[in-house]
C-alpha positions as CSV (number, residue, x, y, z in Angstrom):
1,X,0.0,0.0,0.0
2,X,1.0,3.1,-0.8
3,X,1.8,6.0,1.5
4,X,-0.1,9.2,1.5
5,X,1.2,12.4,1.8
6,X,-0.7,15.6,2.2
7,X,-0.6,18.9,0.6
8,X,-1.9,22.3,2.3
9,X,-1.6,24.8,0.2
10,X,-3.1,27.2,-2.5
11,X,-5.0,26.3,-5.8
12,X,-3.3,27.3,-8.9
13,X,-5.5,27.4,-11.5
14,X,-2.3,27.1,-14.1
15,X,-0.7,24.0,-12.1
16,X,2.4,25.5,-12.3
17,X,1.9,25.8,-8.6
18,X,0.3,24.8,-4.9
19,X,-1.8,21.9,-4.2
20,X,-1.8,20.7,-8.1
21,X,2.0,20.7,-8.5
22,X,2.7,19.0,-4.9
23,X,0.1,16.5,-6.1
24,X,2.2,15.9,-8.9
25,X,5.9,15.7,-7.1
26,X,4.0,13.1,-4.8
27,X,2.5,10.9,-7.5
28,X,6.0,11.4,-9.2
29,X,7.8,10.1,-6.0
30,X,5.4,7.1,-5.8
31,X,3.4,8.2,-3.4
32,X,-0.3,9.1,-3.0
33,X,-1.2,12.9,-2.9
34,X,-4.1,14.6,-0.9
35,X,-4.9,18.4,-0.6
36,X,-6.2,20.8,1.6
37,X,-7.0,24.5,0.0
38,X,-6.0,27.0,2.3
39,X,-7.2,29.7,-0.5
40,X,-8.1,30.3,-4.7
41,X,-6.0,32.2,-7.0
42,X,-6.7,34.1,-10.2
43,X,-3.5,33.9,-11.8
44,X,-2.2,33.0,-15.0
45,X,1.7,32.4,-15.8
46,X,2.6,35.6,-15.8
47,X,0.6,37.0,-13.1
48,X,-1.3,36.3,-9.7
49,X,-4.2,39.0,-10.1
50,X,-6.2,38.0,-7.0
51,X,-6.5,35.1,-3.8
52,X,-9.7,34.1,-2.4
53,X,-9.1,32.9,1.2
54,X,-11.1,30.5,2.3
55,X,-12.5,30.3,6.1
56,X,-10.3,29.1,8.5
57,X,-12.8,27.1,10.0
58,X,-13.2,25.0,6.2
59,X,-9.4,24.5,6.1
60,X,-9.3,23.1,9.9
61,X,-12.8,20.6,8.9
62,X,-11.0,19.6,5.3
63,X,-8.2,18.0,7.6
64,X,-10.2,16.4,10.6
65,X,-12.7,14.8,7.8
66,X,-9.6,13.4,6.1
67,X,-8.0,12.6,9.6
68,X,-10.6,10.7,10.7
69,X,-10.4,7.7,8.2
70,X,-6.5,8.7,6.0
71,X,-3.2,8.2,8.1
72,X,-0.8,10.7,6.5
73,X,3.2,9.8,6.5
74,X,4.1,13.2,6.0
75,X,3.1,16.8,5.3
76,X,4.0,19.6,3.1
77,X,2.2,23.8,4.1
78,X,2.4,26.0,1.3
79,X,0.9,29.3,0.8
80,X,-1.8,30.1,3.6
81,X,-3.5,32.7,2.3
82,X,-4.5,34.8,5.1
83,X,-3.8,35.7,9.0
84,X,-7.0,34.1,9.7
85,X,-5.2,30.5,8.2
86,X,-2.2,31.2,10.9
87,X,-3.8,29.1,14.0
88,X,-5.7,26.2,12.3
89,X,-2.2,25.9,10.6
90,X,-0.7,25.8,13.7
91,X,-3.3,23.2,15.3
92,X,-2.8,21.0,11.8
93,X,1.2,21.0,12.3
94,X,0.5,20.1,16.3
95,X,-1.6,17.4,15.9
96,X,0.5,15.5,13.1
97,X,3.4,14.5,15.7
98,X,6.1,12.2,14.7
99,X,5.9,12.5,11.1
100,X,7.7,14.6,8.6
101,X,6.7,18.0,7.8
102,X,8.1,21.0,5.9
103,X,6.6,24.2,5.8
104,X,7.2,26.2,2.9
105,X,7.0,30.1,3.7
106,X,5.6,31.3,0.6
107,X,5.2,34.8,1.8
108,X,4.3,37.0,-1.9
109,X,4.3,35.6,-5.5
110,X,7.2,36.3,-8.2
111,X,4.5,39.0,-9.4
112,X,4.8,40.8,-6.1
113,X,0.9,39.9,-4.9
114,X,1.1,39.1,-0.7
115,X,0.0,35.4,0.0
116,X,0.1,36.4,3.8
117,X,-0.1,39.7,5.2
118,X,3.5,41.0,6.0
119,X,2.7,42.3,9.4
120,X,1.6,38.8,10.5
121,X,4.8,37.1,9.2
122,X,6.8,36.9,12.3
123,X,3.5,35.5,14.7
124,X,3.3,33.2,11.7
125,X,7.0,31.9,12.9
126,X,5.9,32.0,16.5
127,X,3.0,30.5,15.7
128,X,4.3,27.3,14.0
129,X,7.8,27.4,16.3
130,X,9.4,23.6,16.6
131,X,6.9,21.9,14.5
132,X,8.4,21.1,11.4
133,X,10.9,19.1,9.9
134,X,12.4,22.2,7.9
135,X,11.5,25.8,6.5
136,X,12.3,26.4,3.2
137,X,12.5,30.2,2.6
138,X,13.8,31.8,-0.4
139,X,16.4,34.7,-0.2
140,X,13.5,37.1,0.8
141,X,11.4,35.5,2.7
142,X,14.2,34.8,4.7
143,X,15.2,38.1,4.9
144,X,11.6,38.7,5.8
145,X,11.6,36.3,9.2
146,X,15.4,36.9,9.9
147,X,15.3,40.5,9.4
148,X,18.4,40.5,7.7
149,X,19.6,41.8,4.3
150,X,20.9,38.6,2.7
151,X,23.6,39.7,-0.1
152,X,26.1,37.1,0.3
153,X,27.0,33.7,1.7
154,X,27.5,34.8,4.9
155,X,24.2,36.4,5.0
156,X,23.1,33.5,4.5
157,X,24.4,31.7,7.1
158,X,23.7,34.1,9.3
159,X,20.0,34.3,8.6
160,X,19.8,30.3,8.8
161,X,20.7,30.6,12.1
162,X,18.3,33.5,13.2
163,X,15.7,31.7,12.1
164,X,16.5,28.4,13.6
165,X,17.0,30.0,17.2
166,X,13.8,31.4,17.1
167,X,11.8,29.0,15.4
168,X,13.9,25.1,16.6
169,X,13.1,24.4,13.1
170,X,15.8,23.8,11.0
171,X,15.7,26.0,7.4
172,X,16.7,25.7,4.2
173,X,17.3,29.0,2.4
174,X,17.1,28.2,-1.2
175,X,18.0,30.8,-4.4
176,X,21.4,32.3,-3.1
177,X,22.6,33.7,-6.2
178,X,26.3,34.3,-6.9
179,X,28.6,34.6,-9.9
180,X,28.5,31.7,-11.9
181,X,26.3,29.3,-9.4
182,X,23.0,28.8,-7.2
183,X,23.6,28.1,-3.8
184,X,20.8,26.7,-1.4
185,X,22.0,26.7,2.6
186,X,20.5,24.1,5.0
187,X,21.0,24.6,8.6
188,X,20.3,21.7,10.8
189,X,20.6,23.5,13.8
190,X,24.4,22.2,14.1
191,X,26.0,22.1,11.0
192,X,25.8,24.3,7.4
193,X,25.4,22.2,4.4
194,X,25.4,24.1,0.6
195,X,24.0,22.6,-2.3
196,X,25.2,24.0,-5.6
197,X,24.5,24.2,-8.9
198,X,25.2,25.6,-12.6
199,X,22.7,28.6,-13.0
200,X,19.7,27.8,-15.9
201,X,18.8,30.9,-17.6
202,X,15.2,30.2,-17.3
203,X,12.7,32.0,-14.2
204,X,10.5,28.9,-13.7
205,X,7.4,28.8,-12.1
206,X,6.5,26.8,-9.0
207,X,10.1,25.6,-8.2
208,X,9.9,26.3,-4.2
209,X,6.6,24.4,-4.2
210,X,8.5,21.6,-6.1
211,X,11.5,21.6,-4.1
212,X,9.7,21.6,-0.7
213,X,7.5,18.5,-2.3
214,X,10.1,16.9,-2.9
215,X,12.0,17.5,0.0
216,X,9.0,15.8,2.1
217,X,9.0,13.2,-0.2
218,X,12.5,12.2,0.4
219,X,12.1,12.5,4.1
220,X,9.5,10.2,4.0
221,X,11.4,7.5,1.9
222,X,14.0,7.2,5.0
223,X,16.5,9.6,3.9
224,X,18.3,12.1,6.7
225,X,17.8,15.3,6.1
226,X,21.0,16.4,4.5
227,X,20.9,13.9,2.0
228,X,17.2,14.3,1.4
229,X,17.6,18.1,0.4
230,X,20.6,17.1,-1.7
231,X,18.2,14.9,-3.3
232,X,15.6,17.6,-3.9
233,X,18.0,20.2,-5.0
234,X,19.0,17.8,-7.9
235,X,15.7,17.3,-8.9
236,X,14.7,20.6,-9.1
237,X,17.7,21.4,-11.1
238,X,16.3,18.9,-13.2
239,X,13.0,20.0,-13.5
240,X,13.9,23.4,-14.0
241,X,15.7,22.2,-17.3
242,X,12.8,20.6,-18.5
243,X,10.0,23.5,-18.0
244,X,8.2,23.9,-20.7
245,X,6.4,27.5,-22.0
246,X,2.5,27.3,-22.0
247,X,1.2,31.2,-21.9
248,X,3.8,34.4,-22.3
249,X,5.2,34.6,-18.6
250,X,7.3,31.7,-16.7
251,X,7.9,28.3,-17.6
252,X,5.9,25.7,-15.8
253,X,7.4,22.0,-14.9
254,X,6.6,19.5,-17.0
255,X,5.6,15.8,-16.1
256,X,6.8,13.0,-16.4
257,X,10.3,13.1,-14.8
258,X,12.9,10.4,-14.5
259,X,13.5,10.6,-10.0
260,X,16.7,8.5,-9.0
């Protein structure tokens, strides 16, 4: 029997991103996807126009319903959509003890469109503090929490740090970009890891969502978590080469993929 990993997040109608793509990663990863919407976009490739949340109270009944009769292995948090998300988030992470979880702070879109109020960012952190497996902010978002002005390596290591202190969640900052290279830090809350790669010249669509998906999926399979971000980071590197052009704005990622 397959095991069955769970999805809360946002509902792209393009795919590119949110529930539809972690569904995707998961199935890709041989596992079996479910979702939670925590909120509705109108977006299209190039653009997220508008989100929709939905009530908190609908997000915290979409998981007891499926609680009730699914056991979940693991758990991946998206975008939440709203403030009013933050605490049946929060119950959702605390009730789903001893299994893997990342939470991936998606914080505004590439278009600039807020998928959680910016004043509430920090009681998000507080909120959710030592109940994940990892954090996976990009290079603003973890600016964002951190509230530090990542331009290097070092930044980045410092930020990692900050974020882990005040959150016991280890963190991944992903998208450090130098010269001639990408470089994602993972902080364990011991040791820095890096994770590099050639830059692709192509601004793809849904990667963070894809990379914390896999990530989770990874975890799951039995993997520590240094070698189960390495494994994601690859992937995504892959996937990233493979996006394909559906509208005029970003690439999306393209299924099927060949996972090691």
């Amino acid at each position: 029997m397959k095991k069955i990993l769970l999805s809360i997040a946002g509902f792209d109608p393009c795919s590119g991103a949110g529930v539809l793509l972690d569904l995707k990663v998961f199935q890709q990863l041989n596992f079996q996807g479910m979702g939670i919407l925590t909120s509705i976009t109108a977006q299209n490739t190039k653009e997220v126009k508008n989100v929709y949340c939905l009530p908190p109270g609908l997000l915290w009944d979409q998981y007891k319903t499926l609680q009730k009769d699914i056991s979940f292995s693991g758990i991946k948090v998206g975008m939440i959509g709203s403030k009013n998300n933050i605490q049946a988030i929060s119950k959702i992470l605390s009730c789903s003890r001893n299994i893997p979880k990342i939470v991936d702070t998606a914080f505004r879109s590439s278009s600039g469109t807020w998928l959680l109020e910016k004043e509430f960012i920090q009681h998000y952190m507080t909120e959710i503090s030592g109940q994940a497996s990892l954090l996976t902010p990009n290079i603003e978002e973890a600016s964002m929490i951190s509230r530090i002005r990542i331009k290097n390596l070092k930044d980045m290591k410092e930020a990692a740090k900050n974020i882990y202190f005040n959150t016991k969640i280890p963190c991944l900052i992903k998208g450090g970009n130098f010269k001639a290279e990408v470089v994602d830090l993972l902080y364990d809350g011991k040791e820095f890891y890096t994770f590099k790669k050639d830059k692709i010249k192509k601004n793809v669509h849904g990667t963070g969502c894809f990379l914390s998906s896999s990530i989770l999926c990874y975890l799951v399979k039995g993997n520590p978590l240094k070698k189960a971000c390495l494994l994601a980071t690859q992937f995504t590197h892959q996937a990233i080469k493979k996006a394909i052009q559906i509208g005029s704005g970003q690439p999306i990622i393209s299924f099927p993929l060949t996972a090691d």
